[in-house]
C-alpha positions in Angstrom: 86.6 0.2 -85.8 86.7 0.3 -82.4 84.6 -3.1 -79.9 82.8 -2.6 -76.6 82.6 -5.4 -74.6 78.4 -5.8 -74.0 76.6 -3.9 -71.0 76.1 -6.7 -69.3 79.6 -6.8 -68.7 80.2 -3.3 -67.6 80.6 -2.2 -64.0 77.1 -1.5 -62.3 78.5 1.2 -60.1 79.5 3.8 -62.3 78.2 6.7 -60.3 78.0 10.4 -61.6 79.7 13.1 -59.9 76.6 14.7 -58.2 76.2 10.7 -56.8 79.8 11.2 -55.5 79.3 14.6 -54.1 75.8 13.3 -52.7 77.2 9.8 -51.0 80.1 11.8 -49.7 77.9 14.6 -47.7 75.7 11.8 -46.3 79.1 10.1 -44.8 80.2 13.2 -43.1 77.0 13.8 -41.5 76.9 10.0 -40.7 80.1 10.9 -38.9 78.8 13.9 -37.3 75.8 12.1 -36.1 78.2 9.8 -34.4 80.5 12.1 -33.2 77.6 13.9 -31.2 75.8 11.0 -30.3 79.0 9.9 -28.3 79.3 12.9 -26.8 76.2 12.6 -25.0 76.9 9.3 -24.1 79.9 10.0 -22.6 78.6 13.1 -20.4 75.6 10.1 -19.1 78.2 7.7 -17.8 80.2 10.3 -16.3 77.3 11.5 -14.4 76.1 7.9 -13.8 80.1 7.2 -12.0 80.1 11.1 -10.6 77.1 9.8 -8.8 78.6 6.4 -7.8 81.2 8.5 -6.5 79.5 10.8 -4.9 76.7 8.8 -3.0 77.7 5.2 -3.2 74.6 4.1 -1.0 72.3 6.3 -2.7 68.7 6.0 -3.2 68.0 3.3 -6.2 65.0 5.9 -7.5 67.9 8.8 -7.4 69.9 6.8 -9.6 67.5 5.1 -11.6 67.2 8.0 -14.2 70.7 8.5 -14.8 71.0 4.6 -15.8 68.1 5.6 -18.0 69.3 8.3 -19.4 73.0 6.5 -20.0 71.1 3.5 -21.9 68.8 5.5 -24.1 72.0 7.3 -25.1 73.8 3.8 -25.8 71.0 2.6 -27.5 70.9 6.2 -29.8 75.0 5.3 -30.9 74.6 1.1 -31.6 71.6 2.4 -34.0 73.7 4.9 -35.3 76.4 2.4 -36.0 74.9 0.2 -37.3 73.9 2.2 -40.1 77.3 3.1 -40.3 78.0 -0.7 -41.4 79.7 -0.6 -37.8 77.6 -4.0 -36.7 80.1 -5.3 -33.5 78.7 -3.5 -30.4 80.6 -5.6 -28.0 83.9 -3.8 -28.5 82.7 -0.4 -28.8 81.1 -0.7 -25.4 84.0 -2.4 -23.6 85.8 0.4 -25.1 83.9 3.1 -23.5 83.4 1.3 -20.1 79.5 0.9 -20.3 78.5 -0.9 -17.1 76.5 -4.1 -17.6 73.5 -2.2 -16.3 73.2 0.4 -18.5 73.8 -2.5 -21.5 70.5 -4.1 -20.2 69.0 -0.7 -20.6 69.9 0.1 -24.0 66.1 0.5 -26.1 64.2 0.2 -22.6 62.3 3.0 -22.4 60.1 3.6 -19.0 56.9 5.5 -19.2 57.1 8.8 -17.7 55.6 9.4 -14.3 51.8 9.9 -13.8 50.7 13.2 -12.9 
């Protein structure tokens, strides 16, 4: 005769292969998500610094959309990480060089212009 300890007792997260298979695709495009999403935040600030670069006493309406443009896509990646589990934006961002700028303009978003 053989005992099983009760059911209480048994681990909660036995999961079944097709849960395994399932969790493990939502990961990868987790990761794909982020892996684009960086990308395109990337390309902003380099267009943000190209144009720093380029015209250093630029127009502030000329430059306005590209610090914009950079924050929406910084705000895009931190949402994305943090449903990574990824929850520490501070170090990502030093990381990547994000001006202080385009930090405060992470989730700002400006109405488009009348017409």
């Amino acid at each position: 005769m053989s005992v099983r300890p009760p059911k209480a007792f048994a681990p909660k997260s036995q999961a079944t292969p097709f849960e395994e298979a399932l969790n493990h695709e939502i990961l990868g495009e987790m990761a794909g998500t982020h892996g684009r999403l960086l990308q395109v935040l990337v390309k902003r600030l380099a267009a943000l610094a190209a144009f720093d670069d380029r015209s250093p006493a630029a127009g502030r309406d000329q430059r306005e959309p590209l610090v914009a443009a950079a924050g929406e896509a910084l705000w895009h990646i931190v949402v994305q990480r943090e449903l990574m589990g990824l929850r520490r934006p501070k170090p990502f961002m030093d990381e990547y060089g994000v001006p202080a700028e385009v930090r405060l303009r992470m989730g700002i978003r400006t109405r488009p212009p009348e017409r």
